[in-house]
N, C-alpha and C positions, 0 to 999 in steps of 0.2 A: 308698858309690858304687863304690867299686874291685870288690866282687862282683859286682855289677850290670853293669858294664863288662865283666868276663869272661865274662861265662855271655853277654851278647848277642852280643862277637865272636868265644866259642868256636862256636856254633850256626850261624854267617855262613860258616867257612871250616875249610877239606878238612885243616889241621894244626892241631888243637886243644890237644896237646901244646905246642909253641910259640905261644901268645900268652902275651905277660908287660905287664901295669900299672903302672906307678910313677906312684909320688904325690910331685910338688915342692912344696914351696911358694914361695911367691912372697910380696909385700908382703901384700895384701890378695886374694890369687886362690890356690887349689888346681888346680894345670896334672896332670891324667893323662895321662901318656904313654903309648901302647898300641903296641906290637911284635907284627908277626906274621912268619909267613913270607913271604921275598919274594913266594912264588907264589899267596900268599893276599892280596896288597897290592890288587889290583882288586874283588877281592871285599867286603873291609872300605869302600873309596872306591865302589864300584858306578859307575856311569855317572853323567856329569856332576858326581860328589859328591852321589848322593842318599842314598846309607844312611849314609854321613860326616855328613852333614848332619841325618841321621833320628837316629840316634845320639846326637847333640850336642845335638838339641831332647829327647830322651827325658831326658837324665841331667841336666841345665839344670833343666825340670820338677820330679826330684825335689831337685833342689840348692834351688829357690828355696823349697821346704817346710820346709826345715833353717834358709833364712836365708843359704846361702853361695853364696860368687859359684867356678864352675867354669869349667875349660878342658880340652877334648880334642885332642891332638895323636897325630897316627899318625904313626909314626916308622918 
């Protein structure tokens, strides 16, 4: 999941060098964190939260093929 995660919010935003992923865990949940540059922060969220949101149903999709329950938070 964690490559998949980079390679979509490196290709979204103008500092590809700064995005960084971590992976938490949690009880029963894998939480990715994604970091960008500040100036790259609307770009990753797009309007209203639609590419946040596009993002979050793409890696969800393949989480549910594995079986595991995920979460993306933009930091």
């Amino acid at each position: 999941m964690k490559p998949m995660i980079e390679i979509i919010a490196k290709a979204l935003v103008d500092h590809p060098e700064q995005v960084a992923v971590q992976e938490v865990q949690k009880e029963r949940l894998t939480v990715y964190e994604l970091s960008v540059h500040p100036e790259d922060m609307g770009k990753v969220i797009g309007k209203q939260g639609r590419i946040a949101r596009a993002l979050r149903t793409v890696v969800t999709a393949a989480a549910v093929k594995e079986n595991k329950r995920i979460a993306i938070d933009i930091v």
